[in-house]
Wavefront OBJ file of the C-alpha trace (Angstrom):
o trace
v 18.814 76.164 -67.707
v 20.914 77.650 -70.224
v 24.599 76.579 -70.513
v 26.340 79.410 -69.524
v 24.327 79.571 -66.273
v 24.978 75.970 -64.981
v 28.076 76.379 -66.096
v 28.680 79.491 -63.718
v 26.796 77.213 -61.012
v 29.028 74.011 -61.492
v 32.104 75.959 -60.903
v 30.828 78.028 -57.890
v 29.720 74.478 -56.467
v 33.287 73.409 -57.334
v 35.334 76.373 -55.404
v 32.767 75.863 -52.613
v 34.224 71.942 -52.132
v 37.625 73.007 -52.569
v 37.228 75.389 -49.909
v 35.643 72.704 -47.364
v 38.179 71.372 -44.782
v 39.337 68.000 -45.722
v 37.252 65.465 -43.658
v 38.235 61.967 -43.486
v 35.985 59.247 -44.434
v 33.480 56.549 -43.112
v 31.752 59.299 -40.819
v 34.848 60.378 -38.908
v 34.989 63.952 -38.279
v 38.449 64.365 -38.203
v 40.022 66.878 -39.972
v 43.453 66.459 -42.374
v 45.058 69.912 -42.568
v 46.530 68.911 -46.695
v 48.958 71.963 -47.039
v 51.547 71.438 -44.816
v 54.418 71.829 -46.483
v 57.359 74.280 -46.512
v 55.909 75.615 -49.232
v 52.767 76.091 -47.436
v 54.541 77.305 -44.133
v 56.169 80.259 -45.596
v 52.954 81.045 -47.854
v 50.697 81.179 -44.369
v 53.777 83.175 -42.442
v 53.638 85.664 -45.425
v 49.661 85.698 -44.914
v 49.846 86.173 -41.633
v 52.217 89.122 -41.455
v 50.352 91.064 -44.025
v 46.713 90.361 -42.375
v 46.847 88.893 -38.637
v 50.494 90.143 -37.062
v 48.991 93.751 -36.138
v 46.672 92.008 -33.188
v 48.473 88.681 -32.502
v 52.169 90.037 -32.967
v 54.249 88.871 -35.129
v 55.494 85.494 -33.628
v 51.793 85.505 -32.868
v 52.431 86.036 -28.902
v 49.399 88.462 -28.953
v 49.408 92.578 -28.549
v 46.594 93.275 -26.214
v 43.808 93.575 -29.246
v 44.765 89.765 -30.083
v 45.303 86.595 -28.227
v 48.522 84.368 -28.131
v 48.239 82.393 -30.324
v 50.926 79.866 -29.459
v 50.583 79.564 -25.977
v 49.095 76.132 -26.670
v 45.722 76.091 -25.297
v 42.709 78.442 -27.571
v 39.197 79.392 -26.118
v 37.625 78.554 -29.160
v 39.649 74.884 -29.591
v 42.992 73.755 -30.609
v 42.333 71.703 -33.271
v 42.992 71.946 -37.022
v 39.540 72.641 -37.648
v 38.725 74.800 -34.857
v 41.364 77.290 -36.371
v 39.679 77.020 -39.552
v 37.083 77.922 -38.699
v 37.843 80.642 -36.328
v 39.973 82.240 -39.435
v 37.000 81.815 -41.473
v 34.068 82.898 -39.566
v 35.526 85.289 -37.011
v 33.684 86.394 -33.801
v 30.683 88.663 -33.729
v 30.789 90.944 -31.018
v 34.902 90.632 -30.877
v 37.888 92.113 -33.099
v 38.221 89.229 -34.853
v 36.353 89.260 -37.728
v 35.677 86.662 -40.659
v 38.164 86.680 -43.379
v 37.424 85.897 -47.073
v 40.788 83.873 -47.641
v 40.475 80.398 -49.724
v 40.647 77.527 -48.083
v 43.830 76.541 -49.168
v 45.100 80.078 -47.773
v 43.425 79.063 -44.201
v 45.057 75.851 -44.327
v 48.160 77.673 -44.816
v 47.621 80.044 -42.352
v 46.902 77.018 -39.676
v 50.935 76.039 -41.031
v 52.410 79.053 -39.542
v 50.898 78.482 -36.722
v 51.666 75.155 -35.985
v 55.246 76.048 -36.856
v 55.211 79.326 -34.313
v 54.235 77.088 -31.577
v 57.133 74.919 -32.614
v 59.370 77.392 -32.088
v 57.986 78.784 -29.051
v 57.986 75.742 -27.267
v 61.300 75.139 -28.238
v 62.565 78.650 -26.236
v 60.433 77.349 -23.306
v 61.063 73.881 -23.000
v 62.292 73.252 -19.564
v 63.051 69.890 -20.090
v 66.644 68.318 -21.394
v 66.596 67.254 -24.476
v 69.231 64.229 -24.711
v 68.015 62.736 -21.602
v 64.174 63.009 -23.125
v 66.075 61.092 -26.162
v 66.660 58.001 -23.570
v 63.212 58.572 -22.096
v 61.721 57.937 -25.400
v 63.810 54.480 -25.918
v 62.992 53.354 -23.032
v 59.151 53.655 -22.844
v 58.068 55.105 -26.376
v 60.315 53.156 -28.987
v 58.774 49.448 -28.880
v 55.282 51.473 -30.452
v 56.858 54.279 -31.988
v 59.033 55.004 -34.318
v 61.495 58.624 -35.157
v 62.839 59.740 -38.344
v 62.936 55.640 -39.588
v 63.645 54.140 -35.955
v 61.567 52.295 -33.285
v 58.232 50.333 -33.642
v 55.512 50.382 -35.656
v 52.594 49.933 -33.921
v 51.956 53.250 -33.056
v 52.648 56.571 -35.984
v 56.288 57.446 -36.207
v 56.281 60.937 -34.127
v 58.526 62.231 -36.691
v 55.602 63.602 -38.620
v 53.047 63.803 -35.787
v 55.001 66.497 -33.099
v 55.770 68.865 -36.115
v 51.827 69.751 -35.496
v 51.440 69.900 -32.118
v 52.234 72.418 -29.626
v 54.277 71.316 -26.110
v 51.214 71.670 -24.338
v 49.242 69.326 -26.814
v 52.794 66.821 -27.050
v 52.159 66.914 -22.884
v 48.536 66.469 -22.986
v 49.068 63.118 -25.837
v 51.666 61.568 -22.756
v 49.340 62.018 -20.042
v 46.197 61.455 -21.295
v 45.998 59.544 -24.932
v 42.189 59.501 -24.830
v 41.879 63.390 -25.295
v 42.345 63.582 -28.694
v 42.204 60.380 -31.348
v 42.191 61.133 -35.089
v 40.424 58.234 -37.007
v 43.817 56.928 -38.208
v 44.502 55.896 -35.170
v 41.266 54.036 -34.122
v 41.939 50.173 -33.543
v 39.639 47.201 -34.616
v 38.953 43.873 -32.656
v 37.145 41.441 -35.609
v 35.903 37.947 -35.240
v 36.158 36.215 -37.908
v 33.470 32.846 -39.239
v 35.746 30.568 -37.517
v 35.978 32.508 -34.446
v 39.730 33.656 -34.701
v 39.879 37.348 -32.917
v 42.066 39.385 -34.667
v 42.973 43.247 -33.573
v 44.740 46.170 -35.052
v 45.260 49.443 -36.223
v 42.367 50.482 -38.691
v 44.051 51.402 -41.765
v 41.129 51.771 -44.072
v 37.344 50.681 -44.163
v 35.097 51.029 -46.977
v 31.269 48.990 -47.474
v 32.645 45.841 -47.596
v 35.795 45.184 -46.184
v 38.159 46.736 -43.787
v 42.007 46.565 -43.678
v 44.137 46.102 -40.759
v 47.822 46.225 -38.832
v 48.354 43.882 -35.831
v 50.857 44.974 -33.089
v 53.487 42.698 -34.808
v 53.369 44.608 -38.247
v 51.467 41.956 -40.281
v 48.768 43.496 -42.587
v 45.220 41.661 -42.897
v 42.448 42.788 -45.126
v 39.038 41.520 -44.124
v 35.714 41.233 -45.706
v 32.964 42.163 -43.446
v 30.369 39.285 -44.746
v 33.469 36.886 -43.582
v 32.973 37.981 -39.767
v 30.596 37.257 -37.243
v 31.419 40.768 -35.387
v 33.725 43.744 -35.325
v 34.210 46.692 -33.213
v 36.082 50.001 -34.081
v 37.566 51.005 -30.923
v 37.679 54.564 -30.979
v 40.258 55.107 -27.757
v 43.924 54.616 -27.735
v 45.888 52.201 -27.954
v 48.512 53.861 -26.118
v 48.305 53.940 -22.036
v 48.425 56.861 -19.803
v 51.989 57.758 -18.524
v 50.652 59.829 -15.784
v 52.297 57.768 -13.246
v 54.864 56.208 -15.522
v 56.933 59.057 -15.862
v 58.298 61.835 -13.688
v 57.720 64.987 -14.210
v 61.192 65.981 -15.276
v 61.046 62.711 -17.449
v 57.646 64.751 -18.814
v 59.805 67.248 -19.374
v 63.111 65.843 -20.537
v 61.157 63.737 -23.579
v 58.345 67.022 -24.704
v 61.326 68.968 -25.000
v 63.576 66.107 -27.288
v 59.993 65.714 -28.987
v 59.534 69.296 -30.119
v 63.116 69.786 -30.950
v 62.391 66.454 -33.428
v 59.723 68.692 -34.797
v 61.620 71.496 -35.014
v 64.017 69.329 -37.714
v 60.819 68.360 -39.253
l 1 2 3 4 5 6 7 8 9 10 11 12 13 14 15 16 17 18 19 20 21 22 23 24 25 26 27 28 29 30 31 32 33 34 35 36 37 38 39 40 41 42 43 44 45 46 47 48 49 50 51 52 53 54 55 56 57 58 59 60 61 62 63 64 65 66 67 68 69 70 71 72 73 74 75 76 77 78 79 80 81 82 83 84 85 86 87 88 89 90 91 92 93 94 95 96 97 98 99 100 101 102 103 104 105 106 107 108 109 110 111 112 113 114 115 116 117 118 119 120 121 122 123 124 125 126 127 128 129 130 131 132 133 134 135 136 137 138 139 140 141 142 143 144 145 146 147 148 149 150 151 152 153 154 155 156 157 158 159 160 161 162 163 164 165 166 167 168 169 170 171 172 173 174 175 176 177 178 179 180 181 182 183 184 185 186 187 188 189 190 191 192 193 194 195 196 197 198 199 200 201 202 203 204 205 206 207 208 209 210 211 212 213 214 215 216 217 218 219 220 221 222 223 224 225 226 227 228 229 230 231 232 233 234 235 236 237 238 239 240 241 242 243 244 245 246 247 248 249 250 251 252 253 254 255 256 257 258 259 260 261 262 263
């Protein structure tokens, strides 16, 4: 093949990868959104006003030819990569159609939109948001942790509810199981002497796999050392359901998307 033509071919392979949702590894098929930044916010709410506002509005509360967008639950799935690929594929048969953006402008655009349902649940929280604040110390702070305070055990919400929409912040109270990225999957290892040891899965490659207990400790672990491990795939976290009232629900989604509002 002559140079110039796998040339030409080694770069179109190389814009098609960059365009590819980032996936996590090991076989998960969870989906990291990697431009999320302010940067990237304004970039996607710049995108979207010039290409998506004339059908979804412009705080992308729909016009009659487009959807809400931010009303927190989407036909076609709420997830990162749901939205992806709606943006990029479209729907035959439908307005929508498929849009030739890069990947890193989808990604972007999936920012704004994150952020608009930020704001709109803000407007239509019901709940208060000081005595959510109290609601969260008393049930939530032992696991989790807010802008540098609380547990450990469980992701400091800080950077998770700046993603998530109130219905989705709701739906993660009520029922934890719906929805569990990998890096929150749990391991429960025996090791050659029998010792059981479980944790959060922080990483996991061929041979070894690396750990956090519920007390903080770190443990790295190579697999031909243990007789057995499991990667639990639910969450750690129980079911408030009946916990919490539902003005409790209320009080700590709306102190939880205000915290993502600062985010």
């Amino acid at each position: 093949m002559p140079t110039r033509t796998l040339t030409g071919t080694l770069r179109a392979a190389l814009c098609f990868v960059l365009a590819l949702p980032a996936v996590a590894q090991h076989g998960s098929s969870t989906v990291v959104n990697p431009n999320t930044s302010p940067l990237d916010e304004e970039a996607g709410s710049r995108l979207f006003r010039a290409q998506c506002a004339g059908c979804h509005g412009r705080d992308g509360t729909g016009t009659g030819t487009g959807p809400n967008l931010v009303s927190g639950t989407l036909v076609h799935g709420h997830s990162d990569e749901a939205i992806f690929t709606s943006i990029s594929k479209g729907f035959p048969g439908t307005p929508m159609p498929a849009f030739s953006f890069s990947g890193q402008q989808i990604w972007q655009l999936v920012t704004h939109l994150r952020a608009l349902e930020i704001a709109r649940g803000a407007t239509l929280a019901k709940g208060d948001p000081q005595a959510g604040a109290a609601v969260f110390r008393a049930n939530c702070s032992g696991c989790h942790g807010a802008n540098g305070e609380g547990g450990v055990t469980g992701p400091d919400l800080a950077g998770v509810v700046r993603r998530l929409s109130a219905a989705a912040i709701r739906e993660s109270i009520v029922n934890p199981d719906a929805v569990v990225p990998s890096e929150y999957w749990s391991v429960t290892a025996t090791t050659s002497t029998g010792a059981t040891v479980r944790g959060i899965r922080l990483n996991e490659d061929t041979f070894s796999l690396q750990l956090r207990d519920e007390k903080g400790r770190l443990f790295s672990l190579l697999k031909r050392d243990l007789k057995n491990f499991e990667i639990v795939r639910r969450s750690p976290m129980p079911s408030f359901a009946n916990k919490l009232s539902a003005t409790q629900m209320d009080d700590v989604t709306a102190w939880l998307i205000g915290l993502g509002r600062e985010q």
